[in-house]
C-alpha positions in Angstrom: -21.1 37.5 13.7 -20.3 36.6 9.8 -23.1 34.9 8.6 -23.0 32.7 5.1 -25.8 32.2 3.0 -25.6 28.5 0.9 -28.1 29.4 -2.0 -28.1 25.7 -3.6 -30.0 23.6 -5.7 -31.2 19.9 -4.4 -33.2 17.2 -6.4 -35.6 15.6 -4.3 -35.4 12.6 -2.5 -31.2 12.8 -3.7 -30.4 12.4 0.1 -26.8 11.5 -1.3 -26.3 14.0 -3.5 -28.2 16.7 -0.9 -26.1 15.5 1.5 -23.0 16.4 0.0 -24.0 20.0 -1.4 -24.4 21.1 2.2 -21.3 19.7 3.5 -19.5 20.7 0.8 -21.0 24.8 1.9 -20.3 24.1 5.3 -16.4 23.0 5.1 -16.5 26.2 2.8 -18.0 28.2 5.4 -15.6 27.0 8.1 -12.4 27.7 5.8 -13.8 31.3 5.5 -14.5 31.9 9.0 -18.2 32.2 8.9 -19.9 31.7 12.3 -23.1 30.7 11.0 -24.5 29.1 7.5 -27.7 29.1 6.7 -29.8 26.3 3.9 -32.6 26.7 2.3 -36.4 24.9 3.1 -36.6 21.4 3.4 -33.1 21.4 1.7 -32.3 17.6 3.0 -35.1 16.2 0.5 -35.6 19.2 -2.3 -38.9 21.1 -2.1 -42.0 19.8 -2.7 -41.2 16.2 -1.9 -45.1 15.5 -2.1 -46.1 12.3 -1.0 -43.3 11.1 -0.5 -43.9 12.5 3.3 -46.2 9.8 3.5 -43.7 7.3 3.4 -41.7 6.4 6.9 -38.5 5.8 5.2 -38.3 8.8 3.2 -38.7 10.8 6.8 -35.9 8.4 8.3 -33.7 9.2 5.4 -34.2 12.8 6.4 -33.1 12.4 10.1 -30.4 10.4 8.7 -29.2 13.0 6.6 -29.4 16.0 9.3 -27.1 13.7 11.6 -24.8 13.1 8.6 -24.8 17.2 8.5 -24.4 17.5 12.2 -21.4 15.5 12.6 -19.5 18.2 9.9 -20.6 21.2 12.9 -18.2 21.9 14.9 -16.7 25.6 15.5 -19.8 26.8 13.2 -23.9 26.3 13.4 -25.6 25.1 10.8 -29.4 25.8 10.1 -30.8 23.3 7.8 -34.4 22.5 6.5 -36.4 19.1 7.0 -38.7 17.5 8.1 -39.0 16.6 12.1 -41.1 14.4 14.1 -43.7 16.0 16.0 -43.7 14.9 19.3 -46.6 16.0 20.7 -49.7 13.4 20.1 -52.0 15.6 18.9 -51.8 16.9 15.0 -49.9 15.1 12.1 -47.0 13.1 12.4 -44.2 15.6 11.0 -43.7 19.2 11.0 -41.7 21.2 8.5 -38.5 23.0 10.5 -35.3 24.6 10.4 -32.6 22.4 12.3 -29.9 24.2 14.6 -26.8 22.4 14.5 -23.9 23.0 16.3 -20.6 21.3 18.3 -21.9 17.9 16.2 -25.2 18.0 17.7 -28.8 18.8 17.0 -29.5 22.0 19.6 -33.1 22.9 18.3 -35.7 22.9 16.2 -37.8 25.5 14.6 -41.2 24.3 13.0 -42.8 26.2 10.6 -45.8 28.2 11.6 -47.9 29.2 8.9 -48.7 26.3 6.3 -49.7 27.4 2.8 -52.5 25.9 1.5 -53.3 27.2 -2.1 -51.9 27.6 -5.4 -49.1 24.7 -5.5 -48.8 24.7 -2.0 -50.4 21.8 -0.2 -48.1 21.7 2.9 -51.1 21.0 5.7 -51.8 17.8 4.2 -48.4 16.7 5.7 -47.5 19.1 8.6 -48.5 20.5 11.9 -47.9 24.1 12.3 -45.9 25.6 15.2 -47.8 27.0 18.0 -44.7 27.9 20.5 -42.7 31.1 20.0 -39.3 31.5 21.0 -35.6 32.6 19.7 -32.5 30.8 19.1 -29.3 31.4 20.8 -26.6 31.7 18.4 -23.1 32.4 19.6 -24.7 35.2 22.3 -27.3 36.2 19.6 -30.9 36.6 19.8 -32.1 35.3 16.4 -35.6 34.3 15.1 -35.7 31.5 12.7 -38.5 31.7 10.3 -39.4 29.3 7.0 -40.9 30.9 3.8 -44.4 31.7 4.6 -43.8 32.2 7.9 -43.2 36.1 6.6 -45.9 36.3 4.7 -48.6 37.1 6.5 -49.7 40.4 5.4 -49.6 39.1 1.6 -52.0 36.4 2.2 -55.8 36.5 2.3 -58.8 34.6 2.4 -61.1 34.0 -1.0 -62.5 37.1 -0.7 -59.6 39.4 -0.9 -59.9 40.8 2.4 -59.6 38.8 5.3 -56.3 37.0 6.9 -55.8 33.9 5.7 -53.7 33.1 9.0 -54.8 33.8 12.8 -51.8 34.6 13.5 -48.8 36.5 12.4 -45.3 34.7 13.7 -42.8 37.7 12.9 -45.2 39.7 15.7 -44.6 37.2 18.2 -41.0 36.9 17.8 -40.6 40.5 17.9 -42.2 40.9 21.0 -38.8 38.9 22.4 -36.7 41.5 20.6 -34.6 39.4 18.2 -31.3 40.6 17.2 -32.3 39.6 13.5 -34.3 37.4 11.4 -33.2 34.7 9.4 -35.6 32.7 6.8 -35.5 29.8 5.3 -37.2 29.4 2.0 -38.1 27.4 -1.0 -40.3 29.7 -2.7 -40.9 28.9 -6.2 -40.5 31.1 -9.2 -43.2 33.8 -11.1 -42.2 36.5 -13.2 -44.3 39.0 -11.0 -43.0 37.5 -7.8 -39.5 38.4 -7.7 -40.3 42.6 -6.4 -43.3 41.3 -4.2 -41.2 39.1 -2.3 -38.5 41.2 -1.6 -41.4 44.1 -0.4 -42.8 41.6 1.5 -39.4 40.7 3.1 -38.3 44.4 3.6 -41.4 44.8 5.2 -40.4 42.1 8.0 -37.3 44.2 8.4 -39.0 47.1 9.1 -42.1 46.4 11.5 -39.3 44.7 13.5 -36.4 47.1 13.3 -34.1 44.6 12.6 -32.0 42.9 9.1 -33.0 39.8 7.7 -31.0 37.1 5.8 -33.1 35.3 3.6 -32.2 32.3 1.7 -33.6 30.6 -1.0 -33.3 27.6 -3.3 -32.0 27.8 -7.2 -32.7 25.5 -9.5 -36.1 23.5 -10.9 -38.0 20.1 -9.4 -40.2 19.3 -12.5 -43.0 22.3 -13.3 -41.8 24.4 -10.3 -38.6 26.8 -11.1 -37.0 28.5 -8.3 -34.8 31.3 -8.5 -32.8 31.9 -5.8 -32.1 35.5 -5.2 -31.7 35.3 -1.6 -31.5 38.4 0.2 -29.9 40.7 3.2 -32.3 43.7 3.6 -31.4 45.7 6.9 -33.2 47.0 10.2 -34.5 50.7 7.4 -35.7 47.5 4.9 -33.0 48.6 2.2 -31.6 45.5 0.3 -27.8 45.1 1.1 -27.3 42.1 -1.2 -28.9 40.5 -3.5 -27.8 37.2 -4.8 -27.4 35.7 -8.2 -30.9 34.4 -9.7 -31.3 30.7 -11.8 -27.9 29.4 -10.3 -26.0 28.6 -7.0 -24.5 31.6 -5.2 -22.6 31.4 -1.5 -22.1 34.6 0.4 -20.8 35.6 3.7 -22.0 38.8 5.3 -20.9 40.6 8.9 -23.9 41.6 10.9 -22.1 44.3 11.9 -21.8 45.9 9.1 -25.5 45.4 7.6 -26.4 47.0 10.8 -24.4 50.2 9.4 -25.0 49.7 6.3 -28.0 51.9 4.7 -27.0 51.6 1.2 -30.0 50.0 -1.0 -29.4 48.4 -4.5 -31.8 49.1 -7.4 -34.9 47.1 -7.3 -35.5 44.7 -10.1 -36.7 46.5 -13.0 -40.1 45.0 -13.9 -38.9 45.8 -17.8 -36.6 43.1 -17.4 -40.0 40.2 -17.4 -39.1 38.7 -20.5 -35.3 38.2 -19.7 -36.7 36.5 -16.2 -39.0 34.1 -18.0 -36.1 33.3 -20.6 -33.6 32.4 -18.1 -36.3 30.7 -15.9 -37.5 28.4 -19.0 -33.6 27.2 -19.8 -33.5 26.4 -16.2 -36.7 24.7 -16.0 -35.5 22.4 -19.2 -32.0 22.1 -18.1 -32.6 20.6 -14.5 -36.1 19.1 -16.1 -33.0 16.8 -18.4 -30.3 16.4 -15.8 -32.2 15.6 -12.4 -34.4 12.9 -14.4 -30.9 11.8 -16.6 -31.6 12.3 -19.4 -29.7 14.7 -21.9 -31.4 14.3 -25.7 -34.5 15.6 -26.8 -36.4 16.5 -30.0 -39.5 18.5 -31.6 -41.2 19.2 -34.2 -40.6 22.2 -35.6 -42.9 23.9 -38.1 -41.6 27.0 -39.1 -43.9 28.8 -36.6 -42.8 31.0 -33.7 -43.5 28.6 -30.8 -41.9 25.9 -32.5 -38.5 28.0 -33.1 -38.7 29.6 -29.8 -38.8 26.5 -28.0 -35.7 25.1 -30.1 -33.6 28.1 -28.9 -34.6 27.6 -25.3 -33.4 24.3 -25.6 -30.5 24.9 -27.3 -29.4 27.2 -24.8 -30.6 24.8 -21.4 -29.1 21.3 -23.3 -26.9 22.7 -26.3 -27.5 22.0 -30.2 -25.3 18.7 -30.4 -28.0 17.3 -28.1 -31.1 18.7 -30.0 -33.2 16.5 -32.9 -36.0 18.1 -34.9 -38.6 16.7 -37.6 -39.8 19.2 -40.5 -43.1 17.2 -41.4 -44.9 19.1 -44.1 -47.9 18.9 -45.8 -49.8 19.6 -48.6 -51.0 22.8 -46.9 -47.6 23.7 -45.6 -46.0 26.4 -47.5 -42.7 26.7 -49.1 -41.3 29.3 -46.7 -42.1 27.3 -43.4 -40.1 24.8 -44.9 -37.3 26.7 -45.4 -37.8 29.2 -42.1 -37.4 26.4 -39.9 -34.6 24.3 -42.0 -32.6 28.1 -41.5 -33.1 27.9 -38.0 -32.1 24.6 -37.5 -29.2 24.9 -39.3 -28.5 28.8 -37.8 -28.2 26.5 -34.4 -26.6 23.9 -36.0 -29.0 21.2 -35.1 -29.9 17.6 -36.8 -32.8 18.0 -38.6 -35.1 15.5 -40.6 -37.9 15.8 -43.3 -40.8 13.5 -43.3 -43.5 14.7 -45.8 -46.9 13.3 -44.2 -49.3 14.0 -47.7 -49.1 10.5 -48.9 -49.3 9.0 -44.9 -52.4 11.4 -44.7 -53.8 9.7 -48.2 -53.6 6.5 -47.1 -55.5 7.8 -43.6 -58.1 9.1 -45.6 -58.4 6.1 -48.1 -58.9 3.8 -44.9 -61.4 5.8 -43.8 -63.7 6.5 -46.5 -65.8 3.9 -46.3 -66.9 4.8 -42.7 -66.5 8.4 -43.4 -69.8 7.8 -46.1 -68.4 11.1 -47.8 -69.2 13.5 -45.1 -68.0 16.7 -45.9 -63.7 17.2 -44.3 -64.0 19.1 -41.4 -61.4 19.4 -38.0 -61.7 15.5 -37.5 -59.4 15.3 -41.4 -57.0 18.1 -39.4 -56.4 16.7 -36.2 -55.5 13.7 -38.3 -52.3 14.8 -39.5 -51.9 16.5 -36.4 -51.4 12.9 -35.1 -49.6 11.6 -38.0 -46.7 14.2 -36.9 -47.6 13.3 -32.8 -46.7 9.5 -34.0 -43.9 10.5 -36.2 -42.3 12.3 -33.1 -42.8 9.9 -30.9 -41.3 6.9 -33.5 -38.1 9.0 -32.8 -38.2 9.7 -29.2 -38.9 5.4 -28.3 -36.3 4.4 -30.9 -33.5 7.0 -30.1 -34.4 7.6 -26.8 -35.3 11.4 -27.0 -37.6 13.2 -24.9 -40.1 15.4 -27.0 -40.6 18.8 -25.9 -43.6 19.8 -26.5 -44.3 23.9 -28.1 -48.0 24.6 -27.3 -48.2 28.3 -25.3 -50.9 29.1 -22.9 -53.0 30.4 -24.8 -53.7 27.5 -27.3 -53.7 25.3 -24.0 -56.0 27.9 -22.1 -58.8 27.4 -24.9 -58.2 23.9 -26.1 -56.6 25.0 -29.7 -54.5 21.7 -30.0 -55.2 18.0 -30.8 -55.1 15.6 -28.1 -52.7 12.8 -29.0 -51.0 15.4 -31.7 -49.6 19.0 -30.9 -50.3 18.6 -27.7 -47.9 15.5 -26.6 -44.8 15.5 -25.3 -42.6 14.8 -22.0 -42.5 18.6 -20.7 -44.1 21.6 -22.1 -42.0 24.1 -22.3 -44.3 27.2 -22.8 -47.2 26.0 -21.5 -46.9 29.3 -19.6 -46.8 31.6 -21.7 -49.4 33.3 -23.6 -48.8 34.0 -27.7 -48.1 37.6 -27.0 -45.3 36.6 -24.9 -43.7 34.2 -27.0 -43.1 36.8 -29.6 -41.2 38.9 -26.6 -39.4 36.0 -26.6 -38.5 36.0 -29.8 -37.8 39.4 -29.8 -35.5 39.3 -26.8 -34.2 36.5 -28.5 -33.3 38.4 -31.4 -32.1 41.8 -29.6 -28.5 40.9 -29.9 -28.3 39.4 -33.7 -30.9 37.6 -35.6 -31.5 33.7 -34.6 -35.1 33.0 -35.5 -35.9 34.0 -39.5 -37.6 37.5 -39.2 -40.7 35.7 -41.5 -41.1 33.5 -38.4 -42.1 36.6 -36.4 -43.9 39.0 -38.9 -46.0 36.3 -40.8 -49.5 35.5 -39.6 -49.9 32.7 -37.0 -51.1 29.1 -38.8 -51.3 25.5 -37.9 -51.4 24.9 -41.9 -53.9 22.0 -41.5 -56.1 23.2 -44.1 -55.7 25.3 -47.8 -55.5 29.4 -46.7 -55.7 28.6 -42.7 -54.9 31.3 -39.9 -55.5 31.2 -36.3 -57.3 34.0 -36.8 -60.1 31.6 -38.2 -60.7 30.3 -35.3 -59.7 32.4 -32.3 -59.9 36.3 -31.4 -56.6 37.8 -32.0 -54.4 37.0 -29.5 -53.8 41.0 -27.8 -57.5 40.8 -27.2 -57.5 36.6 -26.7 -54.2 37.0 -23.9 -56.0 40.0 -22.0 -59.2 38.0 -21.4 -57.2 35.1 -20.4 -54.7 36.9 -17.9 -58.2 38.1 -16.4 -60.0 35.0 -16.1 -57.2 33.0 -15.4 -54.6 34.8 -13.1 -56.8 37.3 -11.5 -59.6 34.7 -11.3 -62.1 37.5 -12.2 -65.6 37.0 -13.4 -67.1 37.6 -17.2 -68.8 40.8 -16.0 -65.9 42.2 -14.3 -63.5 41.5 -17.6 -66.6 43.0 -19.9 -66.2 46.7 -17.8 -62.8 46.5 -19.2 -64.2 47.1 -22.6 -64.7 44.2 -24.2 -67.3 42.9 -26.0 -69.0 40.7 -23.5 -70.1 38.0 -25.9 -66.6 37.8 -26.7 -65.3 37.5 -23.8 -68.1 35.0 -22.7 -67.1 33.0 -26.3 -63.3 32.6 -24.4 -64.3 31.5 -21.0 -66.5 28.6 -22.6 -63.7 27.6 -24.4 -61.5 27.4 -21.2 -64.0 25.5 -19.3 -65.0 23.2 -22.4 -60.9 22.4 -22.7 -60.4 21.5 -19.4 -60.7 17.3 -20.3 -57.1 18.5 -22.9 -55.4 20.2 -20.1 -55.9 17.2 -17.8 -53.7 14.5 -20.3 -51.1 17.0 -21.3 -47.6 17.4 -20.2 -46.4 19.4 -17.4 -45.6 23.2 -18.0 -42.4 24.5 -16.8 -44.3 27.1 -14.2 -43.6 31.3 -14.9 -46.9 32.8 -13.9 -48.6 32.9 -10.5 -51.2 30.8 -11.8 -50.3 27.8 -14.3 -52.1 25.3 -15.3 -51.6 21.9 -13.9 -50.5 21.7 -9.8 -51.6 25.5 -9.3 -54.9 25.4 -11.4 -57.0 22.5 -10.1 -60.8 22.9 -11.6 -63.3 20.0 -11.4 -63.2 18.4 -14.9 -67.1 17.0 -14.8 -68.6 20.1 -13.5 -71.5 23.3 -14.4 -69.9 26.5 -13.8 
């Protein structure tokens, strides 16, 4: 049987546009004699449509488009991903399935069994699991037609680390009716540390069943979530036959045959290869951020700092230069070679760039406010309010000319509230709200490993916001090797101040940080969203009570 793999990228609720993508892979896989192609997850909508499962004509859009699909099956199946009605009258109204089409016709429907329910998942507040088992018949095969999670059983567990999350385990009762193989469909989201776990977990599958697996995944971004692609054939010995192109669309055809035979495995991902991941991830997050919501200009501020120029390249690279602004907005505490670091970059990338001096708009702030000011001493209130005198600036620019800003705060300023609300930390989409300082400056690095870009005084000189005479971010925060440690901890591995203290640091220190996480949380909550590389971002995967004693 010569199976074809449609590794695509769908906007959601672009039924039209959907529509077409998947007809277009299936005429393909008809001219090149494939018996079966296989779509991603929920691939007639995009992945995660959200709410808008709560709507009745967004699910009768969906059948809709599966009929649409079906008619364009004949002499080749089809298994696509939407929604379906459930039937039965007890649980919710819809389930989330894998639709067998073949001779024009819908001939089954696979439901998905296991529901995630944490991080950005929230798929049980709109579906009812599967609770029947049984294989489909393809062309004299015995298959078993899985979604996503459905494989991930042993990787999950409960709060405490140790127990199932699930009752039950769907790849152990399909295997118990001896499938031939295992296809998966699967919209599962981007994280740099996700990309050798999956294909373990997969690979696994493969093994405790004995048999190959084709799994097939979704490129492209929806908003905060990035997906990679890199869909997979691993065979019956769990050795990766093929592994497909990651950030972009990729369509492959493969004979079961000869995965059965084949025991070649291809190197694993090398895990030095992070900062290139994130890199490519952050252009595509940008790039389909721009494109799916139509829009193609956009502009920043840039400062002469590292985030600053590191975002500009990103975006460069995901929208290119001719559609890039920036404002150089100086003040009386900027210094001379910020100035000039960031007019080099721009013009290195050949990007429009403006300067706005804000000393005499600050003067005229602080002449206003004297009087009611009754000559207290300056303090952070005098700072943030040139931080919002270049928020305003930016955003003058962006309503008159129509660009988006694209805001440059990194995880750790956002992690421990380092950023004025209404200044720095505005903007339509937040491009490394991901990634902690350390990582920028891999960035940067990796940005620089083939021929200098960024100004070499960008990376080497001491971080500053340069809102007051002499300032560092030093003043004000632990440096950020010791900062970005007690953050990962806290944050991603969710563990407590004791726990991070036995790693040997100071435990006032670290007890300083968490405060500052939990006292920031009102910022996090009216900032953009952050194009998603970790396995636990801020915004839809990081929900914390904002009025709250913990």
């Amino acid at each position: 049987m010569r199976i074809a793999l449609a590794q695509l990228n769908y906007t959601i609720g672009a039924f039209d546009d959907n529509t077409k993508k998947i007809t277009g892979a299936i005429a393909r896989a008809k001219r090149e004699n494939a018996d079966v192609v296989v779509f991603s997850e929920l691939s007639v909508c995009g992945y995660p449509p959200m709410d808008l499962l709560d709507y009745d004509y967004f699910i009768d859009r969906c059948q809709q488009s599966i009929r649409t699909i079906a008619k364009e099956c004949e002499g080749i199946i089809a298994i696509v991903g939407s929604p379906a009605h459930n039937h039965d009258p007890i649980g919710k109204k819809i389930c989330n399935a894998a639709f067998i089409l073949q001779d024009k016709e819908i001939r089954g429907i696979v439901c998905k069994t296991l529901l995630p329910t944490y991080d950005i998942f929230d798929e049980y507040r709109y579906f009812e699991r599967n609770r029947h088992f049984s294989l489909c018949d393809l062309n004299g095969q015995k298959v078993a037609v899985t979604i996503c999670e459905d494989l991930w059983y042993h990787h999950t567990s409960d709060v405490s680390g140790k127990g199932k999350l699930y009752t039950v385990n769907p790849v152990d009762e399909l295997c118990r009716l001896k499938p031939d193989f295992i296809i998966n469909i699967s919209a599962s989201p981007f994280s740099y540390t996700h990309i050798k776990v999956r294909e373990d977990i997969i690979a696994m599958n493969a093994l405790t069943c004995h048999v190959p697996v084709f799994y097939v995944n979704q490129t492209g971004a929806n908003a905060e979530l990035i997906f990679d692609g890199g869909s997979l054939v691993i065979n019956a010995k769990g050795a990766v036959i093929d592994r497909m192109a990651l950030f972009k669309e990729d369509f492959r055809i493969y004979e079961t045959q000869n995965i059965t035979e084949n025991t070649a495995d291809q190197s694993p991902v090398k895990t030095e290869d992070t900062i290139a991941l994130i890199h490519d991830a952050l252009i595509t997050g940008i790039r389909d951020y721009f494109r799916k919501m139509h829009l193609t200009k956009a502009i920043l501020g840039l400062s002469g700092g590292i985030d600053s120029a590191v975002t500009l390249v990103l975006a460069c690279r995901a929208l290119g230069s001719e559609n890039l602004r920036v404002l150089l907005m100086p003040s009386q505490y900027s210094s001379d070679h910020s100035v000039q670091d960031a007019v080099d970059l721009a013009e290195k990338l050949n990007v429009q760039y403006d300067i706005i001096p804000i000393q005499d708009i600050f003067a005229r702030y602080q002449h206003a406010l004297k009087p009611l000011f009754m000559n207290l001493q300056e303090d952070v209130t005098e700072e943030n309010i040139q931080s919002r005198i270049r928020g305003n600036l930016l955003m003058a620019l962006s309503n008159k000319f129509g660009h988006i800003l694209l805001n440059t705060s990194n995880k750790s300023e956002a992690s421990v509230g380092y950023g004025t609300l209404y200044g720095d930390m505005i903007g339509g989409l937040a491009v490394l709200g991901d990634v902690y300082k350390t990582d920028v400056y891999k960035l940067a690095g990796y940005i620089n490993s083939e021929g200098i870009i960024i100004p070499p005084n960008t990376i080497t000189k001491p971080p500053s916001a340069e809102l007051r005479p002499g300032q560092k971010d030093s003043d004000s925060l632990p440096e950020y090797e010791i900062l970005d440690k007690v953050l990962f901890h806290y944050i991603e591995l969710r563990r407590s101040q004791e726990e991070i203290a036995a790693l040997g640091i100071d435990k006032s220190l670290v007890q300083k940080i968490i405060n500052m996480v939990t006292s920031s949380e009102y910022k996090r909550y009216q900032t953009p969203p952050a194009l998603r590389i970790s396995n636990k971002a801020f915004g839809l995967g990081r929900r914390m009570p904002l009025v709250a004693k913990y």
